[in-house]
Structures are given as structure tokens and as C-alpha cells.
C-alpha positions as CSV (number, residue, x, y, z in Angstrom):
1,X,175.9,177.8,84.3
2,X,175.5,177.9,80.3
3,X,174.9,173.9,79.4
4,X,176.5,172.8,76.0
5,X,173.6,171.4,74.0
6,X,175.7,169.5,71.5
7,X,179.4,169.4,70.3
8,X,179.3,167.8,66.7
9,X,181.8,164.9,66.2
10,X,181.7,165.2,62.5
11,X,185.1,165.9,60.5
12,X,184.4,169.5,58.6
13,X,187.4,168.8,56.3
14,X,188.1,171.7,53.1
15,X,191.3,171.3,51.3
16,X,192.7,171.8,47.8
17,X,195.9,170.6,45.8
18,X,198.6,172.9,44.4
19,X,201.7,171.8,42.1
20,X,201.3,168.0,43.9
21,X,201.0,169.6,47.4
22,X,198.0,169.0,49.2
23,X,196.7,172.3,51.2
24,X,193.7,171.0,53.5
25,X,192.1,172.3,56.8
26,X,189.5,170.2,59.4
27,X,187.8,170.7,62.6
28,X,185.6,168.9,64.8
29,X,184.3,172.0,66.7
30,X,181.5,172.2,63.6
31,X,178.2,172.5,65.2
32,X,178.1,173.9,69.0
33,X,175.0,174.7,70.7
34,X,174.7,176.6,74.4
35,X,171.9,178.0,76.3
36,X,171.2,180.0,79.7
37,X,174.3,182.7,79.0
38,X,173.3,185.7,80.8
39,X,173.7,189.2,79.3
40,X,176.6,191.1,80.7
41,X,179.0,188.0,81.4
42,X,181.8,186.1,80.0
43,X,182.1,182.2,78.9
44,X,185.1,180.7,77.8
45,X,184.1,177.1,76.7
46,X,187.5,175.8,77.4
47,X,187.4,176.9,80.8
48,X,183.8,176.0,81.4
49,X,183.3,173.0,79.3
50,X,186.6,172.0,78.8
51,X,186.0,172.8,75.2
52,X,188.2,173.9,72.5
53,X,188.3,174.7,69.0
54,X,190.2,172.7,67.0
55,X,191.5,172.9,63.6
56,X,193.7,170.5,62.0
57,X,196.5,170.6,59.1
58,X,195.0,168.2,56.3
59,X,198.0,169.3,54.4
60,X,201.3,167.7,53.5
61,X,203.3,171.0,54.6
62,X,203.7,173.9,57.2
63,X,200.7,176.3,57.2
64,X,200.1,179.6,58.5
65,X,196.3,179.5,59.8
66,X,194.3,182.7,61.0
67,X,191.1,182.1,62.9
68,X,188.6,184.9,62.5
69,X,185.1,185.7,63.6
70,X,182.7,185.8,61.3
71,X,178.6,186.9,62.2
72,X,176.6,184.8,59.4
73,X,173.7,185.7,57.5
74,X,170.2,185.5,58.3
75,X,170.0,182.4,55.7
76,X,173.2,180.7,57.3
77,X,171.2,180.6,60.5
78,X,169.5,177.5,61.2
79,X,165.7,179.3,62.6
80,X,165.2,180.4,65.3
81,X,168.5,181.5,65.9
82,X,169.1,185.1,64.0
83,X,173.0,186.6,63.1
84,X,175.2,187.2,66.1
85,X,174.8,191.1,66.1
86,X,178.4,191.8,66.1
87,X,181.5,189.9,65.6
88,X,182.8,191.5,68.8
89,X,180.8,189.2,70.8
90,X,183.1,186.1,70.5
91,X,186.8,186.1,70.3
92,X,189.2,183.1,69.9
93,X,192.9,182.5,71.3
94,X,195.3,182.0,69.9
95,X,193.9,183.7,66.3
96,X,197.3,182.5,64.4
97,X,197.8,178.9,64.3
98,X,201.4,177.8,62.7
99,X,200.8,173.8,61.9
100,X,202.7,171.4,60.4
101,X,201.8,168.5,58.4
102,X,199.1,166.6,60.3
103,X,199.6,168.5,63.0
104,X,195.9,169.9,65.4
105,X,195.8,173.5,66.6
106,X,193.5,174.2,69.8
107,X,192.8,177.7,70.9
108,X,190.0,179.0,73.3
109,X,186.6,180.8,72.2
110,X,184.7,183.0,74.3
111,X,181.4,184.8,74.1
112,X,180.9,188.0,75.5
113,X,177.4,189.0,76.2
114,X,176.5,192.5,76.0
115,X,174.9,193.8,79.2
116,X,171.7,194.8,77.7
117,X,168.5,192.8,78.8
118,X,167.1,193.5,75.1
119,X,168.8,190.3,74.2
120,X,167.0,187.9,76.9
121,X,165.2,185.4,75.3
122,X,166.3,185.5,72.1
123,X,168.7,183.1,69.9
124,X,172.0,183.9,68.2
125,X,174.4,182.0,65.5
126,X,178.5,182.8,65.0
127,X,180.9,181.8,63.3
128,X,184.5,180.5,63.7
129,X,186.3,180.7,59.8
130,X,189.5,179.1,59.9
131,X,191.7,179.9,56.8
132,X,195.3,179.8,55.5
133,X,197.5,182.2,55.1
134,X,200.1,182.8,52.5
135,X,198.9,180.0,49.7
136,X,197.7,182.3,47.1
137,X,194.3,181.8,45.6
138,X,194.3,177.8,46.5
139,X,194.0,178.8,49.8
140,X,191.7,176.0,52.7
141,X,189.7,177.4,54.8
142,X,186.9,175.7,57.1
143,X,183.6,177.2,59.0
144,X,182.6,176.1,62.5
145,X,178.8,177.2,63.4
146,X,178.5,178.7,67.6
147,X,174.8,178.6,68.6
148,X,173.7,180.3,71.9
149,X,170.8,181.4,73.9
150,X,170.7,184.7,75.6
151,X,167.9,182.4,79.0
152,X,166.5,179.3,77.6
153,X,167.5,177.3,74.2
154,X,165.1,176.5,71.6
155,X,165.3,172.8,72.3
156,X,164.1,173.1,76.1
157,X,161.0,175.8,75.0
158,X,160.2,173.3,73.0
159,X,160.3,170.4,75.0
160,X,158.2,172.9,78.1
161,X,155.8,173.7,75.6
162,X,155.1,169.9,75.0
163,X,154.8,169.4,78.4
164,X,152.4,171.7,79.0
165,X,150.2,170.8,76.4
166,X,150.6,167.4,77.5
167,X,149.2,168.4,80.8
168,X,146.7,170.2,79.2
169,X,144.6,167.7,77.5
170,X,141.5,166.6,79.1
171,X,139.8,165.2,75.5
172,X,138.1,161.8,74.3
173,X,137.4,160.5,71.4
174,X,133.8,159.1,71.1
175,X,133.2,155.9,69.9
176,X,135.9,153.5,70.5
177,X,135.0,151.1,68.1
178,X,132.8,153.2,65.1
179,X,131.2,150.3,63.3
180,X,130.4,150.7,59.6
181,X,128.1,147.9,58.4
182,X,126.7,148.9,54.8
183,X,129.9,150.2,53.1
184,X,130.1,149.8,49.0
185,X,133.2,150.1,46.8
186,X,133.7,153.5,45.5
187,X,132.9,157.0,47.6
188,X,131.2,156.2,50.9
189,X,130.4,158.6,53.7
190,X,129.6,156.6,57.1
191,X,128.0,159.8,58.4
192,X,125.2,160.6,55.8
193,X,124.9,156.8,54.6
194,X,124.9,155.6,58.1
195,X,124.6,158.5,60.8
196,X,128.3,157.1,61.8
197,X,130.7,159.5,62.7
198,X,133.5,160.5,65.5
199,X,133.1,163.0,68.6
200,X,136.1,164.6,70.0
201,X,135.1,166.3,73.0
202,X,137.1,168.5,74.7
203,X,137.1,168.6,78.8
204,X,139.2,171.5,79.5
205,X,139.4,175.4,79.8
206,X,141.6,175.7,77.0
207,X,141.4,175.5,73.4
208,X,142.2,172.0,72.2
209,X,143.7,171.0,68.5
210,X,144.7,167.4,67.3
211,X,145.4,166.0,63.9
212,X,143.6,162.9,63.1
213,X,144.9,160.3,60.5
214,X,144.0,157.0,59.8
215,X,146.4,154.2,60.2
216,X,147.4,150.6,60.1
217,X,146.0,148.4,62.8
218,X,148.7,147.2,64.7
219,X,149.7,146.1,68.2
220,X,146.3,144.6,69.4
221,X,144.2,141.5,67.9
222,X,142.4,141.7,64.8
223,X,138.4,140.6,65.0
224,X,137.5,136.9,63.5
225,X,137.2,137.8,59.9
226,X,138.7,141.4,59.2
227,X,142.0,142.3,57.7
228,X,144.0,145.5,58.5
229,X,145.2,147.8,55.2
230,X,148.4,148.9,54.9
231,X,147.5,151.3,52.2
232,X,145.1,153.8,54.1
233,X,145.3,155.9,50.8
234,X,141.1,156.0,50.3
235,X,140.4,157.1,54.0
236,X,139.7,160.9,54.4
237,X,139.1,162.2,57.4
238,X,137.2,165.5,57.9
239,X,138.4,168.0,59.6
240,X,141.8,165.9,59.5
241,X,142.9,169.0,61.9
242,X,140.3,169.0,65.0
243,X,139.8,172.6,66.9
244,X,137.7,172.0,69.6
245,X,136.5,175.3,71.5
246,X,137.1,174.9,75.8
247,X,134.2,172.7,77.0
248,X,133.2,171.8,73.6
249,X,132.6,169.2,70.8
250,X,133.3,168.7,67.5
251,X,132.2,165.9,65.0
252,X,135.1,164.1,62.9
253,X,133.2,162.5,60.3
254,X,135.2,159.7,57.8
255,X,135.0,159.9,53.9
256,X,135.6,156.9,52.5
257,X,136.6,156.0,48.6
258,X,137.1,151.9,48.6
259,X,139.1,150.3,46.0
260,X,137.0,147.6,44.5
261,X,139.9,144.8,45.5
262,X,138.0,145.3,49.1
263,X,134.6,144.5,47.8
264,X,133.2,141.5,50.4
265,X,135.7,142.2,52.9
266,X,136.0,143.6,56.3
267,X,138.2,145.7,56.7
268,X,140.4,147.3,60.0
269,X,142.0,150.3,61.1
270,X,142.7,152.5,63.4
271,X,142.4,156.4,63.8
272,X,145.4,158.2,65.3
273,X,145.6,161.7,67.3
274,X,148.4,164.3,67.6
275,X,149.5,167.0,68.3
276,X,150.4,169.3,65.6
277,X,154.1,169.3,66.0
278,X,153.6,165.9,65.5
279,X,153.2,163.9,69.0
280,X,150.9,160.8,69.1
281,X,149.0,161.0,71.9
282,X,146.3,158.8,71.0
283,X,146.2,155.2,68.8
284,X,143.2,153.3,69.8
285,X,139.7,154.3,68.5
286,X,138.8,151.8,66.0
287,X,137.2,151.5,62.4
288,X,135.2,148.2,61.1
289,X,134.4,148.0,58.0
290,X,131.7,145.9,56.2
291,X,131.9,146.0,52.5
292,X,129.3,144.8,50.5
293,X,129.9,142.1,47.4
């Protein structure tokens, strides 16, 4: 069975005034996602999901309203989905709406899937364009977008791939605490001043890549005497994006430039991993720093 990602709620409303009339046309069925059709088979969203379009009269008088099928262009389509290839793959009924003032329309919409197993896999957009008819060139029109997936949507491919690279991960982060004692305002490199630096070691038989970014120490206690940034502006972190061959190890070495407001101090943060569609899967390695007067 197809399952309805998301029905948007928000009020599309279009609408115009003519000689002290007011011509105006709205519809909730604005932004509808579905995934798992199947090619060669029929869905009728009223039928399945007790869905239908819906158009209103925003107007103050009797309209005439056609309801047409319109395939958008590739920049109308919100990526990855790509133009429905033919406006014979959905249909609407009723297509001719008579409304009065205030008064909704429903109709059904269906999508007909070509029985061609080409399409598998791959992500389409529609449209529903609502107009009226008979009001000249001040005519209201409004533009509902269909979404569909020919097998899985882009929302649960994403949400699989996450899991499996969550799954994946076999890593650590070496030291857990990377203690920098001599520090000086201005540039400072822990790992050629110091021979202090970061290991990310990678466990596993696949590839690994994390993005590492220094942030504000939060959530845990902060050692007698130190202070925790919020401003992490003059950390650097090198390579800030980490790609660590299967059963390997890379170095992630910190490049510091600190303000001269931080001379004396010691100073606290913390270096976060992710992934690089931008999961944190990692907050808890730890920088000191000693600055020198």
C-alpha cells in the first residue's frame, strides 16, 4: 500500500479584485508526498487515503473553476524528484468545479503508473492547477504540488542510509582529554609546538568519514580553573573532514590563533564528530588549554 508522507495544512490562497468584486481561489491539498506506488497500478487518494483535493471559492460570487494537470519543470521540482513524464499519469474528478461564494469543491485525484519497470526507483513531481473560468484577464488560479515514488521515497533512503552508516562505525577518537600546556596568544599549533594532536582510528572494513568541529563545552563539569568559549572562532581543525582508509588511522591535528583577551587563562572545549549529512555522533573528546601571560 502507497503511504502518504505528508498532506500540507497550509492555506495556498491566489485571488485578485475586479470592479469591487473579489475573485480568489485556496486549497489545502498544497504539498502531498507518497511513496511505494508500483508501476502498472492505480491509486486514487480519496479511496486509499481518504484524501481529496480541495479548492475553495475566496471570492464574493459564483465561479466556474477547471482543474487541470499540469507536469512542472525540472526547476519546480523540489530534487530529487524530476517532472512527472506525462500529464496523463494523474487525472482529477470532477475537472469542473461550479462554487459559490465561500463555498469548497472536493474531487478525487488519481495516479496512474505506467507499467514499465524503467520507472522503479525513481521520484516524480505533478501538478494540480486550479483556475477560473470566464473572469477575463483577472482571472485566480492556485497550484497544488503531488510528489510520488515509483518503490521507496527519498525520505526513508535517506533515513536507511543513516542507519547503515550508523551500524557501520567502528572508530575512536584518541586522546580523550588532549592537554595543551604551553599555548601563547596568537597562531599556535599543539602538534609541532607540543607533539599534541588527535588520532581517529578507524576499526572497520569500510571506508570511514567524519567532520570534526570544535564546540562549546557543555553538559559535563568544567575543571577547577578553566572557562569554556562560546566563540570557537580561532580553533582550526585540520583535516576538519576526516577520511580514514578501512583498518586505518589518520592524525587530526588543531591550529590554534588565540585572541589576546585569553592570555593567562585556561581555556575548555570540546571536539564534535559527524557525519557529513550532518549527524553528531560523537561530543566528548576534550581540549585544555593553558595560555601563557
Amino acid at each position: 500500500m502507497p503511504t502518504a508522507l505528508g498532506a500540507a495544512l497550509l492555506l495556498a490562497v491566489v485571488g485578485v479584485v475586479r470592479a469591487g468584486a473579489t475573485i480568489g481561489l485556496s486549497s489545502q491539498f498544497v504539498n502531498v508526498a507518497m511513496e511505494n506506488l508500483e508501476p502498472g497500478k492505480s491509486y486514487n487518494l480519496l479511496e486509499l487515503r481518504g484524501l481529496p483535493y480541495t479548492v475553495k471559492n475566496r471570492g464574493d460570487g459564483p465561479v466556474e473553476v477547471l482543474v487541470e494537470i499540469t507536469p512542472p519543470t525540472t526547476q519546480e521540482c523540489l530534487a530529487p524528484y524530476e517532472p512527472m513524464p506525462d500529464a496523463s499519469w494523474m487525472s482529477v474528478s470532477p475537472s469542473r468545479l461550479r462554487l459559490d461564494a465561500g463555498e469548497p469543491g472536493f474531487a478525487a485525484l488519481t495516479i496512474d503508473v505506467p507499467n514499465d519497470p524503467k520507472f522503479v526507483g525513481r521520484h516524480f513531481q505533478g501538478q494540480v492547477w486550479a483556475h477560473t473560468l470566464g473572469t477575463g484577464l483577472l482571472a485566480a488560479g492556485v497550484r497544488s504540488n503531488i510528489r510520488f515514488s515509483i518503490g521507496k521515497g527519498p525520505e526513508t533512503l535517506e533515513a536507511e542510509a543513516h542507519e547503515k552508516q550508523m551500524v557501520a562505525l567502528n572508530y575512536e577518537l584518541w586522546p580523550a582529554a588532549l592537554y595543551v600546556t604551553k599555548a601563547r596568544a596568537g597562531a599556535y599549533e599543539p602538534a609541532k609546538e607540543e607533539g599534541r594532536q588527535f588520532v581517529l582510528t578507524n576499526r572497520s572494513e569500510e571506508p570511514l568519514e567524519l567532520v570534526a568541529t570544535a564546540v562549546a563545552w557543555e553538559r559535563m563539569g568544567l575543571p577547577a580553573g578553566y572557562e569554556a568559549p562560546k566563540d570557537l572562532s580561532w580553533v582550526k581543525i585540520e583535516p576538519a573532514t576526516v577520511k580514514v582508509d578501512p583498518i586505518s588511522l589518520e592524525r587530526v591535528r588543531l591550529k590554534l590563533d588565540i585572541p589576546e583577551q585569553y592570555k593567562g587563562k585556561k581555556l575548555a572545549f570540546l571536539i564534535q564528530l559527524s557525519l557529513p549529512i550532518g549527524t553528531v555522533v560523537n561530543r566528548t573528546n576534550r581540549v585544555l588549554v593553558e595560555v601563557a601571560p
